[in-house]
C-alpha positions as CSV (number, residue, x, y, z in Angstrom):
1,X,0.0,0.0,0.0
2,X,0.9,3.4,-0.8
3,X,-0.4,6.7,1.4
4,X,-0.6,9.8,-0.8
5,X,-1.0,13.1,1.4
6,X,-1.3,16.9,-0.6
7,X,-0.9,20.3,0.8
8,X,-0.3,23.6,-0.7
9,X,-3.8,24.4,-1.8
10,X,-5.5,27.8,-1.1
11,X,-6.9,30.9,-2.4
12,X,-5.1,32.9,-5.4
13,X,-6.0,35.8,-7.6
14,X,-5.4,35.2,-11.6
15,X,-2.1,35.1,-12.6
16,X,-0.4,34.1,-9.1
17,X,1.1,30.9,-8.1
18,X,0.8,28.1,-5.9
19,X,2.9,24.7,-5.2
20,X,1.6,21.7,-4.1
21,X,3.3,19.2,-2.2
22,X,2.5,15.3,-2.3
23,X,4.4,13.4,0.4
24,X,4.1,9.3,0.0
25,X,4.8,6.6,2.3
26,X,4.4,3.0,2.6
27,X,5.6,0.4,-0.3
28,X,6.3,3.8,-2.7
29,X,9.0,1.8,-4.1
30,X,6.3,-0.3,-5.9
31,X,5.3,3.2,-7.7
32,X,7.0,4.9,-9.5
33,X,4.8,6.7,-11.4
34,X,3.7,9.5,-9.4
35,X,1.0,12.0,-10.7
36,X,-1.3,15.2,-10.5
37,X,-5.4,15.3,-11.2
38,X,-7.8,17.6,-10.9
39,X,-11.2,17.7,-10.4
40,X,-13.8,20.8,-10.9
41,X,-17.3,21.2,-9.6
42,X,-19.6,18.9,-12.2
43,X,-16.9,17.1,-14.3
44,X,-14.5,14.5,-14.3
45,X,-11.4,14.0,-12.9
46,X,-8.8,15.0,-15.1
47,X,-5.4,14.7,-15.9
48,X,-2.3,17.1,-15.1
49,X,0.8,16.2,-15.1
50,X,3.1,12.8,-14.5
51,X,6.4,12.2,-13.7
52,X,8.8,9.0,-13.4
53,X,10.7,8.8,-10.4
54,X,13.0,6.5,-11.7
55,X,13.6,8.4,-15.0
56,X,12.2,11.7,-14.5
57,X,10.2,11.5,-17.7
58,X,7.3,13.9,-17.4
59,X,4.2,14.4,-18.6
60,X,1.6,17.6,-18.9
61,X,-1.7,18.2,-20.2
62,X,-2.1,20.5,-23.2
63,X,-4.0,23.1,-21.2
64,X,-1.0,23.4,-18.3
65,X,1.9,22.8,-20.0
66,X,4.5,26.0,-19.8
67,X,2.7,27.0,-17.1
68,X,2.8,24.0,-14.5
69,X,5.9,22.2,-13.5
70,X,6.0,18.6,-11.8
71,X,9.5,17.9,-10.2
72,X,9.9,15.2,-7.7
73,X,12.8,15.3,-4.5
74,X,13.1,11.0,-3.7
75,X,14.5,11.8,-0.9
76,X,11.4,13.0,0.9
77,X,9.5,11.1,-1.3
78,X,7.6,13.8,-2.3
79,X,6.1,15.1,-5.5
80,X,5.6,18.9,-6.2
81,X,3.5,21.1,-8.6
82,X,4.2,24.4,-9.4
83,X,1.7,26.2,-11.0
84,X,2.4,29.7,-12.4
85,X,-0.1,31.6,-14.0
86,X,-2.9,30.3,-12.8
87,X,-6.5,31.3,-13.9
88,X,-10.2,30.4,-12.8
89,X,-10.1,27.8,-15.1
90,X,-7.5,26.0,-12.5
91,X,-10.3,26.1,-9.6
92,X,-10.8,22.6,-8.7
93,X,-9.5,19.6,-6.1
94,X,-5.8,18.6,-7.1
95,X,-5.1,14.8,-6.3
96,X,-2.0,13.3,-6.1
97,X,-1.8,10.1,-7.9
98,X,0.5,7.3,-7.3
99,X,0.3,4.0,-10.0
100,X,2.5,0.3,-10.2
101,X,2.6,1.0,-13.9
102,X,4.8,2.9,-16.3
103,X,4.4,7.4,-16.5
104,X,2.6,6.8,-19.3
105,X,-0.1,5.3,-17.9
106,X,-1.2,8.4,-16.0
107,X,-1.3,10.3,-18.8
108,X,-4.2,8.2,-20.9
109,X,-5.7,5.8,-18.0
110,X,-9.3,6.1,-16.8
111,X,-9.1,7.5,-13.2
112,X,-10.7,4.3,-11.9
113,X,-7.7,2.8,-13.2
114,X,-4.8,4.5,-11.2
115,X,-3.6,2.4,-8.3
116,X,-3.4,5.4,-5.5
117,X,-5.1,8.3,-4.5
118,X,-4.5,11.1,-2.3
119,X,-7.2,13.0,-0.7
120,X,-7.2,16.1,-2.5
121,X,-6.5,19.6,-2.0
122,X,-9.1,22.9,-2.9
123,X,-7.4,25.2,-5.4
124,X,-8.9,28.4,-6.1
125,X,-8.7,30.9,-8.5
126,X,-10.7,33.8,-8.2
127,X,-11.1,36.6,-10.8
């Protein structure tokens, strides 16, 4: 078992930043794909960003990338997302996600297919 826990969320106005923080423990060895979702009021969970923590391969969605940056420190096993730039479009819950599986898979799985899940933290971007 793996144990995802976020922090960083908050309030922001447009075009500020926030960082989120992912800390894992347990069997994190057995994943090393390591991930961000989010999730806004009335849609689906949706992919952000993936990273290998093995290779350090990463992965972004269209709508973050040059904006968001997923780094990883395995020391404190611990994943991060920096998000510049935000806008109210970014308002939503940001799960970390934690998968057995290669990067890839984050990037194109269902959510319902992701081994690990965090328990979310409230990002909002006001206008």
């Amino acid at each position: 078992q793996v144990q995802l826990v976020e922090s960083g969320g908050g309030l922001v106005q447009t075009g500020g930043s926030l960082r989120l923080s992912c800390a894992a423990s347990g069997r994190t060895f057995s994943s090393p794909a390591m991930g961000w979702f989010r999730q806004a009021p009335g849609k689906e969970r949706e992919f952000v960003a993936a990273l290998s923590r093995t290779t350090g391969t990463t992965y972004y969605a269209d709508s973050v990338k040059g904006r968001f940056t997923i780094s990883r420190d395995n020391a404190k096993n611990s994943v991060y997302l920096q998000m510049n730039s935000l806008k109210p479009e970014d308002t939503a819950v940001y799960y970390c996600a934690a998968d057995s599986g290669p990067v890839f898979k984050l990037r194109v799985a269902s959510p319902r297919e992701v081994d690990y899940w965090g328990q979310g933290t409230q990002v909002t971007v006001s206008s």
